[in-house]
C-alpha positions in Angstrom: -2.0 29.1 -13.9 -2.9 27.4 -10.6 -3.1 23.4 -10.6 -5.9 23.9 -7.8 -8.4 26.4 -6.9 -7.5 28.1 -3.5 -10.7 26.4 -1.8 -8.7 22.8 -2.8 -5.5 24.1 -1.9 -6.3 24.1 2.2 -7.4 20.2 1.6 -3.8 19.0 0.0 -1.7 18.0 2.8 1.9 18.4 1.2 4.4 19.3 3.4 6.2 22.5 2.0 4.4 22.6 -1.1 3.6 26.3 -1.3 1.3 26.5 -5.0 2.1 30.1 -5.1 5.4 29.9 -5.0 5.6 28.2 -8.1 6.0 25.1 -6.7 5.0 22.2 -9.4 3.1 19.3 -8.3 2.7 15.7 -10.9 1.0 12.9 -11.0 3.6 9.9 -11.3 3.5 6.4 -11.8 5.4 3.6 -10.0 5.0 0.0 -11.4 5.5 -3.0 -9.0 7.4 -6.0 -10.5 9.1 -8.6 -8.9 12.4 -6.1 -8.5 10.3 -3.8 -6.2 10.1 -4.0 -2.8 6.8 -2.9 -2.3 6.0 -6.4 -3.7 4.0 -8.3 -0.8 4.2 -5.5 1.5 1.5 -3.7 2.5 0.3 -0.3 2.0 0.3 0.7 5.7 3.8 -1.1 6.3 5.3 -0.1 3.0 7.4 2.6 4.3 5.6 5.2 1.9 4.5 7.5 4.4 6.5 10.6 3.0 6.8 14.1 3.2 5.7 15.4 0.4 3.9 12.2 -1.4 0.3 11.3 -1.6 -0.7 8.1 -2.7 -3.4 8.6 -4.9 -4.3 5.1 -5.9 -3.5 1.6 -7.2 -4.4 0.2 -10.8 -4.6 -3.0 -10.5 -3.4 -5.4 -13.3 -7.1 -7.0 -14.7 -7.7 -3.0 -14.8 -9.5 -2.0 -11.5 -8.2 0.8 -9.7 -8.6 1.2 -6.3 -8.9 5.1 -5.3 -7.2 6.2 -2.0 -6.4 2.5 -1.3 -7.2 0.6 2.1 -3.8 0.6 4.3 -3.7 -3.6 4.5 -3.9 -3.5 0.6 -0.9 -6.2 -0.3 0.5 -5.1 -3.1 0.9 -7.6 -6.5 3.4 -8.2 -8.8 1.2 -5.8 -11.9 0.1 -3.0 -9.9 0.5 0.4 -10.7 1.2 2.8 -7.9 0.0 6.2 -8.3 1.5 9.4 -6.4 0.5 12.8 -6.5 4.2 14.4 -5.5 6.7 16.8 -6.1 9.2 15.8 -8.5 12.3 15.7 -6.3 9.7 13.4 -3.7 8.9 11.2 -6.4 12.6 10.6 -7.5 13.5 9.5 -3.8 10.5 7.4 -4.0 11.3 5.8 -6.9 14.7 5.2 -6.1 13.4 3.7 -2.1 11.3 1.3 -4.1 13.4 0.0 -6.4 16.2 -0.8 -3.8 16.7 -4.5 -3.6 15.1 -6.1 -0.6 
C-alpha cells in the first residue's frame, strides 16, 4: 500500500526516496529543550537542510503550530519540531541536534 498517490509522489522532494521500492517514509518528532542546539537558532541557519528530511512544521508550546515554518523562525525552548524523513535521516538528525553546542 502506497503512502502517497502517484500524482503526490512527483511533489515530495526526497532525495533517493524511491516509494516503489519499498522505501518507508515517517513522520517524527524532535522536541527542543535547553540540551538542543536548535535552541535560539534559526530555522534558515539551523543547519537542517538535509538530504532526505522535510520539515514539516513546528508546534509551538501554548499549542499553535506553525505549518511549513518561515526560515527566520527562532526556535524556543518547548517547541516541537516536525520531520517528514526516512528513518535512517531522522536518526542523524536526531543525533545532529542533540550534540552539545
Amino acid at each position: 500500500q502506497a503512502i502517497v498517490s502517484p500524482e503526490v509522489d512527483d511533489l515530495l522532494d526526497i532525495a533517493g526516496v524511491n516509494f516503489t521500492k519499498n522505501n518507508r517514509v515517517q513522520v517524527a518528532e524532535i522536541n527542543v529543550d535547553e540540551n538542543c542546539m536548535l535552541l535560539q537558532k534559526t530555522l534558515r541557519n539551523s543547519g537542517l537542510k538535509m538530504d532526505k528530511v522535510i520539515v514539516m512544521g513546528i508546534r509551538h508550546r501554548d499549542g499553535d503550530f506553525s505549518f511549513v515554518p518561515n526560515p527566520d523562525y527562532m526556535f524556543k525552548k518547548g517547541d516541537t519540531l516536525v520531520t517528514l524523513s526516512t528513518a535512517k535521516a531522522f536518526a542523524e538528525l536526531k543525533e545532529m541536534v542533540s550534540a552539545s553546542q
